[in-house]
C-alpha positions as CSV (number, residue, x, y, z in Angstrom):
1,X,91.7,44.4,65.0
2,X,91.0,47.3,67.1
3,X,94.4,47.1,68.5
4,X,96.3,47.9,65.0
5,X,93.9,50.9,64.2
6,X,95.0,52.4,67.0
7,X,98.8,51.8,66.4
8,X,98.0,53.0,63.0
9,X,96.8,56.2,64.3
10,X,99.6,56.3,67.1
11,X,102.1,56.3,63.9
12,X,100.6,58.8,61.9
13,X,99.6,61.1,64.7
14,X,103.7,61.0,65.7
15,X,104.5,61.4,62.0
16,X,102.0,64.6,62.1
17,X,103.9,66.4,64.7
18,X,107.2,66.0,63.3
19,X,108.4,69.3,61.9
20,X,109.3,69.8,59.2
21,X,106.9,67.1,57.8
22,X,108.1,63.8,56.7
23,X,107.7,62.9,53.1
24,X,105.0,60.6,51.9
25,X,107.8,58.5,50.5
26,X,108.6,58.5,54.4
27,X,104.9,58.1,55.9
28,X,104.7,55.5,53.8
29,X,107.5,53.5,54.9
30,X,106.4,53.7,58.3
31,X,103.3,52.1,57.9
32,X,104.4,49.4,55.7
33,X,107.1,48.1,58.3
34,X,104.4,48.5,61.2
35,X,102.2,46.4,58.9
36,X,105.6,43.9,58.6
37,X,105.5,44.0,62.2
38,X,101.6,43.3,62.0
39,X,102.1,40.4,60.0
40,X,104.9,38.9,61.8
41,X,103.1,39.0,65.5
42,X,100.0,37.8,63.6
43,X,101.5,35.0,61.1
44,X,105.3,34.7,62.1
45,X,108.4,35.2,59.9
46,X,106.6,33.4,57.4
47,X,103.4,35.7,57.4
């Protein structure tokens, strides 16, 4: 859905102006619990 694009972007467009930069380990956290969240709103706990 258009909608979670654009949170993806929103994420990684905040993650981009953090300085100093955030690992990938880190990016990569970030997206996979706004993909959790994804999931939940989408599915429920159960998802």
């Amino acid at each position: 859905m258009m909608v979670y694009a654009r949170a993806r972007e929103a994420v990684l467009r905040r993650l981009a102006e953090i300085d100093p930069p955030p690992s990938e380990e880190a990016i990569a956290r970030q997206l996979a619990k706004l993909e959790d969240a994804i999931t939940e709103l989408e599915y429920g706990r159960d998802g």
